[in-house]
C-alpha positions as CSV (number, residue, x, y, z in Angstrom):
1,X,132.8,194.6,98.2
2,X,129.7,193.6,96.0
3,X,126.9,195.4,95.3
4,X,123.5,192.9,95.0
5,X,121.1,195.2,93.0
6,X,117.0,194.0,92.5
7,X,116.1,192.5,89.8
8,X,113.6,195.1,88.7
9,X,116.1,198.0,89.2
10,X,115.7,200.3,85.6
11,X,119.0,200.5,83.4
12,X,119.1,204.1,84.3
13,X,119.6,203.9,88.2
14,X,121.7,201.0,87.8
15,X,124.3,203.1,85.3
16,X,123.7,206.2,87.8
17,X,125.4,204.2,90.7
18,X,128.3,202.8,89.0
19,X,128.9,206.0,87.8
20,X,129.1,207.6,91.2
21,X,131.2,204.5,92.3
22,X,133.9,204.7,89.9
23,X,133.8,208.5,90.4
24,X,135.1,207.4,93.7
25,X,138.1,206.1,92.0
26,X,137.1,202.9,92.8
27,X,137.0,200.0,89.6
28,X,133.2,198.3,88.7
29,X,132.8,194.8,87.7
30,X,128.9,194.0,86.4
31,X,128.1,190.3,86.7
32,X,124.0,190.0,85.3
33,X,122.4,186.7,86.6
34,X,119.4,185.3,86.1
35,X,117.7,186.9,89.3
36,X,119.6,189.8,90.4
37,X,122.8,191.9,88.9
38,X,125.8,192.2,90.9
39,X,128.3,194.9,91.0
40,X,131.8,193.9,92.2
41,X,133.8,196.8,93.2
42,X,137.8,197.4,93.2
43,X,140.2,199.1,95.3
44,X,140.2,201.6,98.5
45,X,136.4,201.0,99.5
46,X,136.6,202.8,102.9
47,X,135.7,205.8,101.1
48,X,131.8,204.2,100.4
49,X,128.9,203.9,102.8
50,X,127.5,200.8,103.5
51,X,124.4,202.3,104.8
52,X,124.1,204.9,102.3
53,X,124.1,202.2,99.8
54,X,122.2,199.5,101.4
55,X,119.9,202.4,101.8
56,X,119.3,203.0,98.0
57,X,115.6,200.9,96.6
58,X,117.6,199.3,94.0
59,X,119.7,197.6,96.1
60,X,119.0,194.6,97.6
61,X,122.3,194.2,99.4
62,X,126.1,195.0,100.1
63,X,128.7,192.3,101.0
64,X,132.4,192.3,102.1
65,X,134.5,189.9,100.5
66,X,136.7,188.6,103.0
67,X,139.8,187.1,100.9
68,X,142.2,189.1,98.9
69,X,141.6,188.0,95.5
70,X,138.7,190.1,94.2
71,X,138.4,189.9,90.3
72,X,138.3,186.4,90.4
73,X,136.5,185.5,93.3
74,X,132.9,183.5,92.6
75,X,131.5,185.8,95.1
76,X,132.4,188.9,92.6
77,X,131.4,187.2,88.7
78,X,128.7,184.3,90.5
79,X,128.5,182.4,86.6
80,X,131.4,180.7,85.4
81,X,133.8,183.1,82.8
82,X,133.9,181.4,79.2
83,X,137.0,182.3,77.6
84,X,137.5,182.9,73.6
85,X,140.6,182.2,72.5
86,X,141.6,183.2,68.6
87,X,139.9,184.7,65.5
88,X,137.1,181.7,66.0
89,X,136.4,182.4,69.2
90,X,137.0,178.9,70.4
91,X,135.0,178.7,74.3
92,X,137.0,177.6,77.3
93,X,134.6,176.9,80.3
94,X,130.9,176.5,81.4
95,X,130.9,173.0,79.7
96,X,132.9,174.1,76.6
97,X,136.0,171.9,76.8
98,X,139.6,173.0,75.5
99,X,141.8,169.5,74.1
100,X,145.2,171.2,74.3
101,X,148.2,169.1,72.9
102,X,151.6,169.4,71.1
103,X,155.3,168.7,71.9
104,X,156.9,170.3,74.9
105,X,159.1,171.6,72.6
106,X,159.0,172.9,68.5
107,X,162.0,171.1,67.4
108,X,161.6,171.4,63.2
109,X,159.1,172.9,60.8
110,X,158.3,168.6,59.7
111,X,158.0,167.6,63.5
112,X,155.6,170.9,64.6
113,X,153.1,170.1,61.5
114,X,153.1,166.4,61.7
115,X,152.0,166.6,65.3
116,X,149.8,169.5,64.8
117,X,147.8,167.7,62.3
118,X,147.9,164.4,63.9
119,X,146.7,166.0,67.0
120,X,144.0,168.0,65.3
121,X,143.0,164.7,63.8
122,X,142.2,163.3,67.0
123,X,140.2,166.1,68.2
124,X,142.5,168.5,69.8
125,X,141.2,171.8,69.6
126,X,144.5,173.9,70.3
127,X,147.9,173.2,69.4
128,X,150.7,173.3,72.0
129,X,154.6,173.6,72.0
130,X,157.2,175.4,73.5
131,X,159.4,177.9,71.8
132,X,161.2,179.5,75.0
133,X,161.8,176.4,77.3
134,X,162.9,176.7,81.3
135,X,165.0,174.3,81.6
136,X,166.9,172.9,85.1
137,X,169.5,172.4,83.5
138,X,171.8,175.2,81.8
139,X,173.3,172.8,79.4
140,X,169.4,171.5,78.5
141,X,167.8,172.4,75.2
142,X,166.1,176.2,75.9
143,X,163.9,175.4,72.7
144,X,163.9,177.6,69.5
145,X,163.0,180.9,70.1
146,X,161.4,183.2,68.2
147,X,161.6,180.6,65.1
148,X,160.1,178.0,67.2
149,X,156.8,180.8,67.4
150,X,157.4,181.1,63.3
151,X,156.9,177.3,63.5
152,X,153.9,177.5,65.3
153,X,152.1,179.8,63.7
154,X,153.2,177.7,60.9
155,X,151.7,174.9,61.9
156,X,148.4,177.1,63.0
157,X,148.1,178.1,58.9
158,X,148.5,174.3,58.4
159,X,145.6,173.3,60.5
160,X,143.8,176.1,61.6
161,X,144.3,175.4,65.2
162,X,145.4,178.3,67.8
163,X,148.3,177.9,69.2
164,X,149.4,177.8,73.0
165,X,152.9,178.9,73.8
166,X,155.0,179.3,77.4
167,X,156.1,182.8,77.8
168,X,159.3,183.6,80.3
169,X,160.1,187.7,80.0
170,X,158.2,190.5,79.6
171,X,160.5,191.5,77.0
172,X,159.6,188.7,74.4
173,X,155.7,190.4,74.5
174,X,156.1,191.4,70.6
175,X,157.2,188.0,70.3
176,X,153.6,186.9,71.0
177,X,151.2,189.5,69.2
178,X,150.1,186.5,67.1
179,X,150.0,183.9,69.7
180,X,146.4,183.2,70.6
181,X,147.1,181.9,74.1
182,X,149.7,182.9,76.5
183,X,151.3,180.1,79.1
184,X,152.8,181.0,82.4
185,X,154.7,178.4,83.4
186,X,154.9,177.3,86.7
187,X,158.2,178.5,87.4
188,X,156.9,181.8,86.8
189,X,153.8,181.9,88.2
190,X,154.8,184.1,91.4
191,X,157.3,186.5,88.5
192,X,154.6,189.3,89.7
193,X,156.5,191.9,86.7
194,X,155.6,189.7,84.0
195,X,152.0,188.9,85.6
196,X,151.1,192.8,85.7
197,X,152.4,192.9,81.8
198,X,150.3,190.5,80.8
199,X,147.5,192.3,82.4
200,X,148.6,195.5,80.2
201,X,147.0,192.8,77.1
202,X,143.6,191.1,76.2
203,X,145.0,187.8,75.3
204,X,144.0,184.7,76.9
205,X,146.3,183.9,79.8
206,X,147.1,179.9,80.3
207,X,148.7,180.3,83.8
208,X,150.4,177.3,85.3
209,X,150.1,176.0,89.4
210,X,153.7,176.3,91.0
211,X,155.1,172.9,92.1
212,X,155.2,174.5,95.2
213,X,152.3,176.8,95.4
214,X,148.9,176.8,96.7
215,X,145.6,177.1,95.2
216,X,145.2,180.3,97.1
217,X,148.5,181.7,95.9
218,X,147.8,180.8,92.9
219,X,144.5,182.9,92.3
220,X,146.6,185.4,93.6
221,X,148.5,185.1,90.7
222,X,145.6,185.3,88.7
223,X,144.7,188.7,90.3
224,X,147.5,190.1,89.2
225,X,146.7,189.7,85.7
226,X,143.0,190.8,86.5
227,X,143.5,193.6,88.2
228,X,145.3,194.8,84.9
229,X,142.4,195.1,83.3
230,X,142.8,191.8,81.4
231,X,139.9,189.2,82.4
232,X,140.7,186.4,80.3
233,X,142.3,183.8,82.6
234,X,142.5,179.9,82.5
235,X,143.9,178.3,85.6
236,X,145.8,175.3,85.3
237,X,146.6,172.2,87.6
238,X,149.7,170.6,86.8
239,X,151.0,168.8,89.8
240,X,152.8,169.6,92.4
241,X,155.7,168.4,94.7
242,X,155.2,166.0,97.8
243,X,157.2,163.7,99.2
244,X,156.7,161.2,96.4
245,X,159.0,159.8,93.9
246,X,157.1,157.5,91.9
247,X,155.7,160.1,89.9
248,X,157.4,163.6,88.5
249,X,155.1,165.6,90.9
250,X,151.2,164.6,92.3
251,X,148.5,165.7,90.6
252,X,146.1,167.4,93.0
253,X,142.7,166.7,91.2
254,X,141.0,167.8,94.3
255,X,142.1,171.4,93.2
256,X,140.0,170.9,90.4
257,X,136.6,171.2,92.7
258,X,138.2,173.8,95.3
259,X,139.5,175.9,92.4
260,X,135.5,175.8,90.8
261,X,134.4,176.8,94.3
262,X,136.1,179.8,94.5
263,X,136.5,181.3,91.5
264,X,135.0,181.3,88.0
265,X,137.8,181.2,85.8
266,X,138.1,178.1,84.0
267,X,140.4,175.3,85.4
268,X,142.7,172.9,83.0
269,X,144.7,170.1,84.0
270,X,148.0,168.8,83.0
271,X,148.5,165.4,83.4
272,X,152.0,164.7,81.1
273,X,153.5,167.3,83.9
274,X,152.2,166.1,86.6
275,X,152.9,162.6,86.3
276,X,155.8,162.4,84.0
277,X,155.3,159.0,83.3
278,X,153.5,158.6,79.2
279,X,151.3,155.4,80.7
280,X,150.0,157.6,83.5
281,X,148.9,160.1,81.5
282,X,145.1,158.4,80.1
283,X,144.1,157.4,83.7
284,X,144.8,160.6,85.2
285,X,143.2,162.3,82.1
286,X,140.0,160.8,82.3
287,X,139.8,161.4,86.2
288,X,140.4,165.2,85.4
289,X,137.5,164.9,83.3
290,X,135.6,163.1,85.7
291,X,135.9,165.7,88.3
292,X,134.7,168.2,85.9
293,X,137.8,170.2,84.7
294,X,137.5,172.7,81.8
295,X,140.1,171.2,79.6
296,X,143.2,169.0,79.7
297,X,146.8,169.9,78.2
298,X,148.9,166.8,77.1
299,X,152.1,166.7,75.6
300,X,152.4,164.5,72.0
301,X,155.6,163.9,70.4
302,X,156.1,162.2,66.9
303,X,159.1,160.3,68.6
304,X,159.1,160.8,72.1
305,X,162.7,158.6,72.3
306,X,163.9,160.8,70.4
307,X,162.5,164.3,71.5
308,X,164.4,167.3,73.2
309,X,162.7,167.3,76.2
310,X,160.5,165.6,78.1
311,X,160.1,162.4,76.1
312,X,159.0,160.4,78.8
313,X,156.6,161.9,79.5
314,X,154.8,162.7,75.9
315,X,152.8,160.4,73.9
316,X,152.9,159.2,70.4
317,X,149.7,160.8,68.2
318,X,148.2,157.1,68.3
319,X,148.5,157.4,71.8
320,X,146.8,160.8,72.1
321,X,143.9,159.7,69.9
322,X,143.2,156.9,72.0
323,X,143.6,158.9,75.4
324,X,140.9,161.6,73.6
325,X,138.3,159.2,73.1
326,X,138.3,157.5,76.6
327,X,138.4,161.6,78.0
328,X,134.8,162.1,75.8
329,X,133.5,158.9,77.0
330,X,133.7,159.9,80.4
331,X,132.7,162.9,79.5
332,X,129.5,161.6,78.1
333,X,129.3,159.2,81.2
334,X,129.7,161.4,84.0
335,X,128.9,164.8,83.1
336,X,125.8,163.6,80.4
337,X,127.1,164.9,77.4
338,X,126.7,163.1,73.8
């Protein structure tokens, strides 16, 4: 349910309500706007009146929202949700676009901080890399571990840049106290435990599209994690799997639009995931740019022959650089932006 309330309603009455409401034990959400204030409202509402409230002068109107995910539904938080991330508050959303990019996995201390810098060179405003890797295959490298998040942050006192880093048990959680963004992978993104853990924090949440998933269960994922108390949630689109074998999965841009329809969390794409292919990856990155997505993460390798996992797929830093200034020039092109 959401609560419209007037525009000229005082402070005072306004507090007065939400206080009565949550004495209801029932959970407020206050989203101002530039013409009226709305009050989203959480959990067992068949204990309010419609008509009592409707009733009240400083309320302009009540509405039922009809699908199951609440906290981040438009119709509860109407602006978009801008997302800091780390000490400097770097902004994710509503125009501020996040440049993610780093190996799939931290391999060395040398191969972490060459890319890192390279990357941050070419305009990449977070670093990326896996320390706990899902892999298919049991015999596959399963990445570094808690040295590989030493490396990291390593690299993040090298260059400054927060770091982004996949996440695969609850357990590992003081693993990640000095992590400044926390990815769900896609394998987990329906591992409902760990979702309602990372709701228990106030880190940024990076939370992956299941190859198999839709967009719908997907911001039911993202509920999860809301309705922990924890609001700061990026959405990501990384492909997922059709009946195609060109490409390691297809990369449902159109999500992109639908996802900034319904809700107002900010939505990333991954286009090294979702094609698999390196030479894919600038094409598909500057349409995700096109059709107005938040942010892109893109997997860069120093020597992708050579890399631990997913070499194909990863760029070279020369690569990247290139691939980040077509992404700003159709950023400047299609979205007006110098």
């Amino acid at each position: 349910m959401i609560i419209i309330v007037k525009q000229d309603a005082k402070e005072e009455r306004v507090r007065d309500l939400i206080q009565w409401i949550e004495a209801q034990n029932l959970r407020t959400h206050v989203s101002k706007g530039d013409y009226a204030t709305i009050i989203g409202i959480i959990g067992d509402i068949s204990k309010l009146d419609d008509d009592l409230i409707t009733g009240l002068d400083i309320v302009e109107g009540v509405k039922h929202i009809s699908e199951p995910f609440k906290s981040a539904n438009r119709k509860f938080h109407p602006k978009d949700s801008i997302i800091e991330v780390g000490e400097q508050k770097l902004k994710v959303g509503h125009g501020n676009f996040a440049l993610i990019a780093g190996p799939c996995s931290v391999e060395s201390e040398e191969q972490i901080i060459s890319v890192a810098k390279s990357v941050k060179a070419a305009g990449a405003t977070m670093l990326r890399g896996g320390a706990f890797k899902p892999r298919t295959s049991p015999y596959d490298f399963q990445g570094l571990k808690a040295d590989g998040i030493e490396l990291l942050l390593e690299a993040k006192r090298e260059t400054g840049l927060p770091i982004v880093t996949e996440i695969m048990n609850a357990n590992h959680l003081p693993l990640f106290e000095d992590v400044d963004v926390i990815q769900v992978g896609a394998r987990n993104m329906q591992n409902f435990e760990l979702l309602k853990e990372l709701g228990k924090t106030r880190k940024p949440i990076l939370i992956k599209r299941g190859l198999a998933n839709t967009i719908k269960e997907l911001l039911m994922s993202a509920e999860y994690i809301m309705a922990g108390g924890n609001e700061n949630v990026i959405l990501c689109e990384r492909g997922i799997r059709t009946f195609e074998t060109a490409t390691r999965n297809t990369l449902d841009l159109s999500a992109v639009t639908v996802l900034h329809e319904l809700t107002h969390l900010p939505v990333v794409v991954d286009p090294s995931h979702a094609t698999g292919v390196a030479r894919y990856v600038k094409p598909m990155a500057m349409a995700a740019a096109a059709c107005g997505a938040d942010g892109l993460i893109i997997e860069v390798h120093n020597d992708p022959p050579h890399a631990l996992c997913d070499g194909a797929q990863s760029l070279r830093p020369e690569q990247f650089e290139d691939v980040a200034k077509a992404v700003r020039r159709v950023r400047a092109a299609a979205l007006g932006e110098e």
